[in-house]
C-alpha positions in Angstrom: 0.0 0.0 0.0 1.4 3.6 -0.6 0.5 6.8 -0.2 1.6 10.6 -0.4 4.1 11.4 2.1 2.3 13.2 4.6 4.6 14.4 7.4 7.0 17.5 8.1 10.1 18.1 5.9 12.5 15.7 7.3 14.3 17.1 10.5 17.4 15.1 10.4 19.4 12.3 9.9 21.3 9.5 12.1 24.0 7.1 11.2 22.5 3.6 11.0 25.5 1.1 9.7 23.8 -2.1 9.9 20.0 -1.7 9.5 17.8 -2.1 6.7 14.6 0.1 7.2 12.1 -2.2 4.7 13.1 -5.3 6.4 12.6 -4.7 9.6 9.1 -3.0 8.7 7.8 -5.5 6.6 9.1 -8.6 9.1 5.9 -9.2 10.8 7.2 -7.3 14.0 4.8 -4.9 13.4 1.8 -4.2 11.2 1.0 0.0 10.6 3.7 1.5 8.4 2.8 2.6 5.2 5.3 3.0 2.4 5.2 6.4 1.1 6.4 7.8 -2.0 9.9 7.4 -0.9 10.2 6.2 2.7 7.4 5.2 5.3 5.2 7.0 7.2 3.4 6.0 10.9 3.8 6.2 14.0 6.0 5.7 17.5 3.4 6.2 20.3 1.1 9.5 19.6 4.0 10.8 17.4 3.2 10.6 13.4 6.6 9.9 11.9 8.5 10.1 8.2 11.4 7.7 7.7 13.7 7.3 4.4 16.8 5.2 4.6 19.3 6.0 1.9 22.4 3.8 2.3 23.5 3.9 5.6 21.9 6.9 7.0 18.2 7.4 8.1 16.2 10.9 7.7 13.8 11.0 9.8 10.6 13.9 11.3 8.1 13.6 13.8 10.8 12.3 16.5 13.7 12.4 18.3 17.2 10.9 17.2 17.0 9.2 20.7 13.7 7.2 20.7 14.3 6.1 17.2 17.5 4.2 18.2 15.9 2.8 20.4 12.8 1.9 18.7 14.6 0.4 16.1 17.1 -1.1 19.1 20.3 0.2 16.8 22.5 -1.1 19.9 22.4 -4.1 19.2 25.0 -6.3 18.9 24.5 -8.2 15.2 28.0 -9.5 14.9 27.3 -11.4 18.4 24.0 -12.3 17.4 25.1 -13.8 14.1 28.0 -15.5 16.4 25.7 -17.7 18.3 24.2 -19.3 15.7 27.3 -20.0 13.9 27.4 -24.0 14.5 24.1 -24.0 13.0 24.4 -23.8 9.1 20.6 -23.0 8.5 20.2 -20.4 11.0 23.1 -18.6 10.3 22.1 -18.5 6.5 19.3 -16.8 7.2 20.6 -14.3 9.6 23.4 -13.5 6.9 20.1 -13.3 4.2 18.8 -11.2 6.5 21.7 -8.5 7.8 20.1 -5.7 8.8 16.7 -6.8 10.6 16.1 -5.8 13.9 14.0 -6.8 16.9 12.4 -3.7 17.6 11.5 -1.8 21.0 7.4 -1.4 20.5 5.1 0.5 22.9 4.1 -2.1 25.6 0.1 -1.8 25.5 0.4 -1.2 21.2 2.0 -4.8 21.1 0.2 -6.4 23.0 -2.9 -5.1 22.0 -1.8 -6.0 18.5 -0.7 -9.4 18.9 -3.8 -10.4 20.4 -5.3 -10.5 16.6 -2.8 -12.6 16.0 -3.8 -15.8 16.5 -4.5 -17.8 12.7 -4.3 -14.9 10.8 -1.3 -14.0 8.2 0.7 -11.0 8.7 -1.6 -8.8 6.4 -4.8 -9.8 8.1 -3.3 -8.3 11.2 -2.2 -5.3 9.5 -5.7 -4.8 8.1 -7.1 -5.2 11.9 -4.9 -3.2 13.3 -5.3 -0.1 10.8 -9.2 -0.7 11.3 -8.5 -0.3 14.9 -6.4 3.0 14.8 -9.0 5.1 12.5 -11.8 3.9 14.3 -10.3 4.0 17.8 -7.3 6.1 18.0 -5.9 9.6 18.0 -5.8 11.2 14.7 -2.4 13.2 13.8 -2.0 16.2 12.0 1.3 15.3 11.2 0.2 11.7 9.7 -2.8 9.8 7.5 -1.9 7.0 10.3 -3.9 7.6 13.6 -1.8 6.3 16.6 -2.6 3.1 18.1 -5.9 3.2 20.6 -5.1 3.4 24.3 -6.5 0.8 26.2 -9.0 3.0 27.7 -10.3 4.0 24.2 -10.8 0.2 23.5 -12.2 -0.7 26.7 -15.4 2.0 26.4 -16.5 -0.3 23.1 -18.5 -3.2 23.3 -17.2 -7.0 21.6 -19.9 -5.7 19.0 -18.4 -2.5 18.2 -14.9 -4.4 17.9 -16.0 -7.2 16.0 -17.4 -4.9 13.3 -13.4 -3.9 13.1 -13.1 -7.7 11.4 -11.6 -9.2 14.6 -14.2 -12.6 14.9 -13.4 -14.3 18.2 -10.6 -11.8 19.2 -12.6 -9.2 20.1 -13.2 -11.1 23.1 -9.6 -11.3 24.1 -8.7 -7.5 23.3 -11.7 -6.2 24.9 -11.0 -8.0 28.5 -7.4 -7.2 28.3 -8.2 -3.4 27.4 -10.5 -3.8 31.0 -7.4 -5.1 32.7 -5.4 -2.3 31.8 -7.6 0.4 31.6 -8.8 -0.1 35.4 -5.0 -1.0 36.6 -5.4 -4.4 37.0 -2.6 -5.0 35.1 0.1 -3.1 34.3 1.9 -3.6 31.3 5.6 -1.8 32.8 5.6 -4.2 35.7 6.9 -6.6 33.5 10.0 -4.8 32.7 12.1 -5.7 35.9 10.6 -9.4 35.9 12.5 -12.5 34.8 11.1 -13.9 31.3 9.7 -16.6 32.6 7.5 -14.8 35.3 6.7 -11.8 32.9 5.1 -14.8 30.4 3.3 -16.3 33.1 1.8 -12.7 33.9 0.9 -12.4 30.7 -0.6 -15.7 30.0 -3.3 -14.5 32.7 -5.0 -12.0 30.2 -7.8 -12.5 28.4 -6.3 -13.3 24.6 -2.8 -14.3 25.3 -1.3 -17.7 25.4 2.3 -18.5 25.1 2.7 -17.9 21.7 1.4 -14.8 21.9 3.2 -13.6 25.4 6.1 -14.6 23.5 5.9 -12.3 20.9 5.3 -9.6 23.2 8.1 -10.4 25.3 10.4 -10.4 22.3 8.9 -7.0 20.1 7.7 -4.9 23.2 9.9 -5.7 26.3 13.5 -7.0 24.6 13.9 -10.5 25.4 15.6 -11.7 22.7 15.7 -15.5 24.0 11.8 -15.9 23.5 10.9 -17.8 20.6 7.2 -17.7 19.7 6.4 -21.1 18.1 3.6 -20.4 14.9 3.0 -22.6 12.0 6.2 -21.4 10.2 8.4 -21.7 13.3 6.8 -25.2 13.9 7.2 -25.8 10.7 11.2 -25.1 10.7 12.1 -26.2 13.9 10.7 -29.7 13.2 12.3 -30.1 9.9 15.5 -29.8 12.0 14.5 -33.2 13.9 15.8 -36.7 13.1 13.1 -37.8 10.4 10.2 -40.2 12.2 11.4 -38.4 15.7 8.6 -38.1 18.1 6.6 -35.0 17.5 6.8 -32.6 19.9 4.6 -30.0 21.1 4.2 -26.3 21.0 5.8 -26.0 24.4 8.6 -28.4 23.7 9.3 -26.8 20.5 9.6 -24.0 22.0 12.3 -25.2 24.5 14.3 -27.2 21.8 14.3 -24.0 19.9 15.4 -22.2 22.3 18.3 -25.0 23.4 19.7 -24.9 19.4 19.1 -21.5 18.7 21.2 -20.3 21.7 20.8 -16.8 23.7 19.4 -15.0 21.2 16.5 -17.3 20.1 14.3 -14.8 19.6 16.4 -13.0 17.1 17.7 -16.0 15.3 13.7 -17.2 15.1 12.5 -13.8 13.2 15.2 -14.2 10.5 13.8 -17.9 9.8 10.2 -17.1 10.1 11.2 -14.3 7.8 12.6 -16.7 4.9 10.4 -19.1 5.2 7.0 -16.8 4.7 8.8 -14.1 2.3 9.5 -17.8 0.2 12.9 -17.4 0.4 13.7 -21.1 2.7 12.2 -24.1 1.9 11.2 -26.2 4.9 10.6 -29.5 4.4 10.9 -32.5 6.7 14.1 -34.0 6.1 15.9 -30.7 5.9 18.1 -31.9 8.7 20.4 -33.8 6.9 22.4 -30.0 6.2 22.2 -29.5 10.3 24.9 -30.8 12.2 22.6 -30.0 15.5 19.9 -32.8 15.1 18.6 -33.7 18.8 
């Protein structure tokens, strides 16, 4: 989808030496940004925001130099990350195919909120939700055609009706209590920040709407953990094909752990470059594939 570029002329730039804009957008980490003429244009919280990459250096209006590293997490370590998976041919293919994606640093209650449509819908069934959600829910910008994401007060004053007319089917439900939760204090998304992974899932896995999968995501796009490793078709899909053919089939959960045990300490990362080869058609996975992977459990 593009459109006319509709924010401020571009108020700086910032050195980004090992990021590619478009891949990381279009990744499946998040689901708003519009390609303009020439860059894309959403937004970062209530802020409507232009960005153009041109080799290594991003122009940018609408926000800070500050929160778009760290949106965009520019200190991470790649070279580390594409360390860890070195034993493992596969994953480190992809991570080299895919130099330059990021796990971004989203709002806490926007990706959540989003990732709650997740479940059995493809990346641009979610991005059609979510835009629903924003121009009938959220804030509109003068600076930006994209509204900002609906707070979860916004959301909670609607009915499952109202939300459902949004094209959300059974995840109305889910959103709709959550948005409660959080819009009355019951839960509090930040709290999260200073607990371990494993008890910041668990909290998570108590709203209305989220089950691992999902808490994983939102550990990994919103709050940084880059060991989580959400287990979806595709990621079910690819971490099987690195079994021993006729193994025993494992569940979701055990996936999950065997994923995390061969993809190392930065699961999560090494996860998103795989699930972005395998749905962008770019990795084959077929059972059997394990005969290239010296790491067959």
């Amino acid at each position: 989808m593009r459109e006319n570029r509709d924010c401020q002329t571009e108020q700086g730039e910032i050195d980004c030496p090992e990021f590619d804009l478009r891949l990381t957008l279009e990744s499946g980490q998040t689901f708003h940004w519009t390609e303009s003429d020439d860059g894309y244009t959403g937004c970062i919280g209530d802020r409507g925001v232009f960005l153009r990459q041109k080799g290594k250096t991003l122009y940018y209006s609408g926000i800070e130099p500050e929160s778009l590293r760290h949106y965009f997490a520019l200190d991470h370590d790649l070279d580390a990350i594409r360390a860890s998976c070195a034993a493992h041919p596969v994953a480190l293919e992809a991570a080299i195919s895919c130099r330059g994606l990021r796990i971004m640093r989203q709002p806490l209650w926007e990706c959540l909120a989003t990732f709650i449509l997740s479940p059995m819908k493809q990346v641009s069934h979610i991005r059609q939700m979510s835009l629903t959600l924003r121009h009938a829910y959220g804030k509109k910008l003068s600076n930006s055609t994209i509204p900002s994401f609906p707070g979860p007060s916004s959301l909670a004053s609607a009915t499952e009706t109202d939300l459902r007319r949004c094209s959300l089917g059974f995840r109305a439900k889910g959103l709709l209590g959550t948005a409660k939760l959080v819009a009355d204090g019951e839960f509090i998304p930040e709290s999260l920040c200073n607990m371990s992974t494993s008890a910041a899932r668990e909290a998570l896995c108590t709203l209305p709407g989220v089950g691992r999968k999902v808490a994983n995501c939102v550990l990994l796009f919103a709050y940084g953990r880059l060991e989580a490793v959400p287990v979806d078709v595709w990621i079910n899909r690819i971490l099987t094909s690195f079994r021993s053919r006729g193994s025993k089939k494992l569940t979701p959960l055990e996936l999950e752990r065997y994923g995390e045990k061969i993809l190392g300490p930065y699961a999560g990362y090494i996860q998103q470059y795989l699930f972005h080869q395998a749905r962008t058609g770019k990795m084959t996975v077929l059972q059997g594939a394990n005969r290239r992977n010296p790491l067959i459990s």
